[in-house]
C-alpha positions in Angstrom: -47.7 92.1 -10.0 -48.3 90.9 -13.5 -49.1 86.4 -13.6 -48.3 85.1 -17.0 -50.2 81.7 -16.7 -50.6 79.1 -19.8 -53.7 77.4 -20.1 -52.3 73.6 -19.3 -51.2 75.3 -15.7 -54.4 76.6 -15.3 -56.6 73.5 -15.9 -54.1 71.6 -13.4 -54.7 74.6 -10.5 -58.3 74.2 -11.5 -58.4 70.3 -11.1 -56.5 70.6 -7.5 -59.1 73.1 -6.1 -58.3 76.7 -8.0 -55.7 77.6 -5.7 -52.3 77.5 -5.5 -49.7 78.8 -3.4 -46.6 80.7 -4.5 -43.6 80.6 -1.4 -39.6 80.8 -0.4 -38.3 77.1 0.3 -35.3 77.4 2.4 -33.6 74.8 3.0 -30.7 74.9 6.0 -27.8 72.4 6.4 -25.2 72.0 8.8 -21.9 71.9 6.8 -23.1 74.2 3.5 -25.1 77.5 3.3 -29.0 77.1 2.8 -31.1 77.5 -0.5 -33.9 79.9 -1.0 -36.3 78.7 -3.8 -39.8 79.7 -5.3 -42.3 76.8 -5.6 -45.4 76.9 -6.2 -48.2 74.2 -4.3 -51.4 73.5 -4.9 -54.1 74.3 -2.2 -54.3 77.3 -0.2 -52.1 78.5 2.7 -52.7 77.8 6.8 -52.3 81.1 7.7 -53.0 83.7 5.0 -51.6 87.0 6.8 -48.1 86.6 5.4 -49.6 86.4 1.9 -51.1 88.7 -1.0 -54.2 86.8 -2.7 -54.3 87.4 -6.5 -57.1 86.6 -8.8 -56.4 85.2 -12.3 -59.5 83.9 -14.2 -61.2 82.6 -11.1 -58.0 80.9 -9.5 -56.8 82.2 -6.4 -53.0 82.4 -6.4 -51.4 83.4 -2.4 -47.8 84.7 -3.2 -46.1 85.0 -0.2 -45.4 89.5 0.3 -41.9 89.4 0.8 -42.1 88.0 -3.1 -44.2 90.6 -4.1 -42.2 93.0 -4.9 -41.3 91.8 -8.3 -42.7 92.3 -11.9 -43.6 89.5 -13.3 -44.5 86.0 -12.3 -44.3 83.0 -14.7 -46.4 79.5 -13.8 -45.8 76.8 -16.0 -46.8 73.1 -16.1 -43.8 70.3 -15.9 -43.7 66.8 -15.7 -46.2 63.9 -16.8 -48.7 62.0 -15.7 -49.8 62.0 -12.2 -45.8 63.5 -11.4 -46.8 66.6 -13.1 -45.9 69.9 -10.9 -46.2 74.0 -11.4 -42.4 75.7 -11.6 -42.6 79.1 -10.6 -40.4 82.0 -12.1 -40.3 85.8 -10.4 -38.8 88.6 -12.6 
């Protein structure tokens, strides 16, 4: 799996501990289907069996496997100030 990683995002992983963890948010609801989405959290995962540890210029990235599978993932910086947050992309 290729990371395409700007350098903003990577001084932000750097400044919350360089690591960051790339997961499926699902959501579930009673009266509407759930929602499966990628986000991307700093800090390291709880149990790390479930997930692939990639190293990128000294960060340490955890992508859960089941995402692994792809080509390509994108990290990018959004937000401002203190509210600022990574947005994952899989291709």
């Amino acid at each position: 799996m290729y990371v395409e990683i700007d350098n903003e995002s990577k001084k932000w992983i750097k400044a919350k501990g360089n690591q960051l963890t790339v997961k499926i948010l699902e959501t579930k609801t009673c009266c509407a289907p759930g929602v499966q989405e990628v986000v991307a959290v700093p800090g390291k995962p709880k149990t790390t069996d479930q997930f692939t540890e990639l190293n990128v210029e000294n960060l340490s990235i955890y992508v859960q496997k089941i995402l692994c599978n792809k080509e390509k993932l994108t990290l990018k910086l959004s937000g401002i100030s203190f509210l600022k947050t990574i947005a994952a992309k899989l291709q």
